[in-house]
C-alpha positions, 0 to 999 in steps of 0.5 A: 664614721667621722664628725669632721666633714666639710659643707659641700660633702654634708649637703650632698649626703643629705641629697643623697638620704632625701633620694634614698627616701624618694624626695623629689626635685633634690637641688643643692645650691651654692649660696656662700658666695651671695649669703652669709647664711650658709654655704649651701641650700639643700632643697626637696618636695615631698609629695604629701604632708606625711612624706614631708615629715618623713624626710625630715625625720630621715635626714636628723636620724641619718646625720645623727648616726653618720655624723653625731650631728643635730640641726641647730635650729629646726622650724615647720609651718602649722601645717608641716608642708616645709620643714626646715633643717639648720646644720649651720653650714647646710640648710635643707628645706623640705617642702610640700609640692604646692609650696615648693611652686609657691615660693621658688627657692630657686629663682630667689636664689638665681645668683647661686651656683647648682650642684649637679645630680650626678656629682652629690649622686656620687659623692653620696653613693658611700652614704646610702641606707642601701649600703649597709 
């Protein structure tokens, strides 16, 4: 596969690899418009603190064999309940579900325009594990 591929595409295949891997409350937010820290935030719960560690692991592994891509930065707090992934342009935020109503990315992030599931449904659809 190609390593050439633009923001919004890469935060919809992430999308897609966290629902192949049965994250939950998968939203994309446009923040490149009201941030300079990425074009796009990618957000998901994880049910449990191992099922938060295997998403993360998921999306490194997949964009690394689709994209030769690694995250720039990664960070997680003591307890593993939200994972952060820096590709740069994309920033996935795996969270626990506790957390995840904590901190309300979302409501933070108010000024940012939604990518609907049904559009990084589609545009992921190519990229699913079950494709293979």
């Amino acid at each position: 596969m190609t390593t050439d591929i633009d923001s919004h595409k890469l935060a919809c295949i992430i999308a897609g690899t966290l629902d192949d891997k049965l994250g939950k409350d998968i939203s994309i937010l446009n923040i490149g418009h009201v941030s300079s820290l990425a074009d796009y935030f990618v957000i998901v719960t994880g049910d449990s603190t191992p099922q938060v560690k295997a998403l993360m692991e998921s999306v490194k592994d997949r964009m690394k064999k689709l994209f030769s891509r690694m995250p720039i930065r990664m960070e997680n707090d003591a307890k593993n309940r939200w994972n952060l992934l820096d590709y740069g342009d994309v920033v996935v935020h795996i969270l626990h579900r506790d957390e995840r109503e904590t901190y309300a990315i979302e409501k933070f992030w108010s000024n940012a325009f939604s990518i609907s599931e049904q559009e990084w449904k589609e545009i992921s659809k190519d990229y699913s594990t079950y494709n293979e």
